[in-house]
DODREN-617970 format. One line per field, with one value per residue: residue in one letter; x, y negated, z negated of N, C-alpha, C, CB in turn. Coordinates in steps of 0.05 Angstrom, whole numbers, padded with zeros to 5 digits. Glycine has a CB too. Layout:
BEGIN
resn	(A ...) .
n_c1	(X ...) .
n_c2	(Y ...) .
n_c3	(Z ...) .
ca_c1	(X ...) .
ca_c2	(Y ...) .
ca_c3	(Z ...) .
c_c1	(X ...) .
c_c2	(Y ...) .
c_c3	(Z ...) .
cb_c1	(X ...) .
cb_c2	(Y ...) .
cb_c3	(Z ...) .
END
This chain:
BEGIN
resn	(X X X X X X X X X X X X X X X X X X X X X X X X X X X X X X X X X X X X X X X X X X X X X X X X X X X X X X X) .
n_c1	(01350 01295 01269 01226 01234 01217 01151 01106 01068 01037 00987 00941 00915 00860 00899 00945 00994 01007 01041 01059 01087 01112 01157 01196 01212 01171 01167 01116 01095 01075 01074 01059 01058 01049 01074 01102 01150 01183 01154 01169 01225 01226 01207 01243 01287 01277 01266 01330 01359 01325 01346 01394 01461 01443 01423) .
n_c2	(01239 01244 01284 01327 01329 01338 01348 01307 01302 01266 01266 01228 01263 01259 01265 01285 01297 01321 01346 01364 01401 01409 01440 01429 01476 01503 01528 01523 01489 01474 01431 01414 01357 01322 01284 01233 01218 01260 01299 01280 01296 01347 01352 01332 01359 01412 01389 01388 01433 01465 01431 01434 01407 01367 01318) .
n_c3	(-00002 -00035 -00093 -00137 -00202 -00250 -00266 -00321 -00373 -00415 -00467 -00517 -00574 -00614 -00674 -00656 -00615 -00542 -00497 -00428 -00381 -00317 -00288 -00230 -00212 -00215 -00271 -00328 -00385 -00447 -00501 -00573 -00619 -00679 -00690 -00646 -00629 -00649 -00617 -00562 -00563 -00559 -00513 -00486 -00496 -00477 -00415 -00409 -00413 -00386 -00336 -00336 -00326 -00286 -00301) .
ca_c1	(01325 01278 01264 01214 01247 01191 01122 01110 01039 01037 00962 00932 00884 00862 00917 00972 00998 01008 01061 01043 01110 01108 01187 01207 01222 01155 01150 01103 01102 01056 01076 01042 01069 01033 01093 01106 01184 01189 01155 01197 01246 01219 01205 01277 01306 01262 01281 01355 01352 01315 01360 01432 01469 01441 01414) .
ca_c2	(01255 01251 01317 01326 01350 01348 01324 01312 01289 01263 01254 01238 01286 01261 01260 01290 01288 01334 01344 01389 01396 01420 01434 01441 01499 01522 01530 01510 01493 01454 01414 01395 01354 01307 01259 01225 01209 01298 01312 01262 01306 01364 01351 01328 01384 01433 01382 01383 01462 01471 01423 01431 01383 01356 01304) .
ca_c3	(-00003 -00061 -00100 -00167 -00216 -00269 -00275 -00351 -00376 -00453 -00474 -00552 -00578 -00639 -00691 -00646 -00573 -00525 -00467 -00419 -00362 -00291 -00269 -00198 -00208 -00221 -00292 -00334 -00411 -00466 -00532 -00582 -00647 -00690 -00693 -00624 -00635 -00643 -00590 -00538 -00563 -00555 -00485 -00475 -00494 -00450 -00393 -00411 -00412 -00348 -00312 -00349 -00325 -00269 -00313) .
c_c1	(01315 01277 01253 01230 01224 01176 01120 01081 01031 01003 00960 00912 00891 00883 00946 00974 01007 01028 01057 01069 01107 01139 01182 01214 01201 01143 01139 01100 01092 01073 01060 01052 01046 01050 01107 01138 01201 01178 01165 01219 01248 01220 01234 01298 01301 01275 01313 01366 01340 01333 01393 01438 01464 01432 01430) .
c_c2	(01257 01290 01318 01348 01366 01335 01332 01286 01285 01254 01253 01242 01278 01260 01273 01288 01314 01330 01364 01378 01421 01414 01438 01461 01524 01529 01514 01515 01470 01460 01412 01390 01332 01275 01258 01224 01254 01309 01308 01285 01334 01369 01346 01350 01406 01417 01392 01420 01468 01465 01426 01407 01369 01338 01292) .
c_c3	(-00031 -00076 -00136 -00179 -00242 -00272 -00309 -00356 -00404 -00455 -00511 -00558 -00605 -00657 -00686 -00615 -00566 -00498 -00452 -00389 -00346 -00277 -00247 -00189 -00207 -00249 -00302 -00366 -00430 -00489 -00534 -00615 -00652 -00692 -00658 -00614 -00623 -00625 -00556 -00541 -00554 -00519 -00476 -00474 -00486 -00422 -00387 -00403 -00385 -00335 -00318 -00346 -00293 -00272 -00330) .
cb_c1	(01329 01244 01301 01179 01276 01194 01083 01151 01017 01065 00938 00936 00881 00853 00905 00981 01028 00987 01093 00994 01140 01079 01213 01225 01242 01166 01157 01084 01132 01019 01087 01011 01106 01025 01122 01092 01191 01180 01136 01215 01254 01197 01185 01293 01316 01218 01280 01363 01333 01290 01350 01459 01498 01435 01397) .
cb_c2	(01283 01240 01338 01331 01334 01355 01334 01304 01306 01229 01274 01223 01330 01277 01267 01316 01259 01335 01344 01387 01391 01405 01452 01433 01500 01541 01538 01512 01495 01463 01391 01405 01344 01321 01266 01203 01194 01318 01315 01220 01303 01363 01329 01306 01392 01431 01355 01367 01471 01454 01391 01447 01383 01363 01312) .
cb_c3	(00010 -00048 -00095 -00170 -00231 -00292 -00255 -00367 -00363 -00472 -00459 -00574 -00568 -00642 -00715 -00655 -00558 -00523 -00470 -00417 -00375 -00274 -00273 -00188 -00226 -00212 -00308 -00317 -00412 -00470 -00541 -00578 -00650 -00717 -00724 -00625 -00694 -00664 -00588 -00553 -00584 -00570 -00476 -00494 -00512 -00449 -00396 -00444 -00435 -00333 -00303 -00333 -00335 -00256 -00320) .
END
């Protein structure tokens, strides 16, 4: 059985990006860095945190 864990939506505004994540769980939670590499990470470690180790 399938099951979303997190929608995650990176856009670039101008001279930085944006992540904007929709868990499964309901929450909801915007990035925004100027360097693309830091905010992957950023996002990873909100994922990793939301889900522990179910990932």
């Amino acid at each position: 059985m399938e099951e979303t864990l997190a929608s995650i939506e990176i856009i670039k505004d101008n001279d930085s990006y944006k992540a904007k994540i929709q868990s499964g769980l309901g929450r909801y939670v915007e990035y925004e860095n100027e360097d693309f590499e830091n905010l992957l990470q950023q996002v990873y470690e909100d994922i990793q945190e939301e889900l522990g180790t179910t990932i």
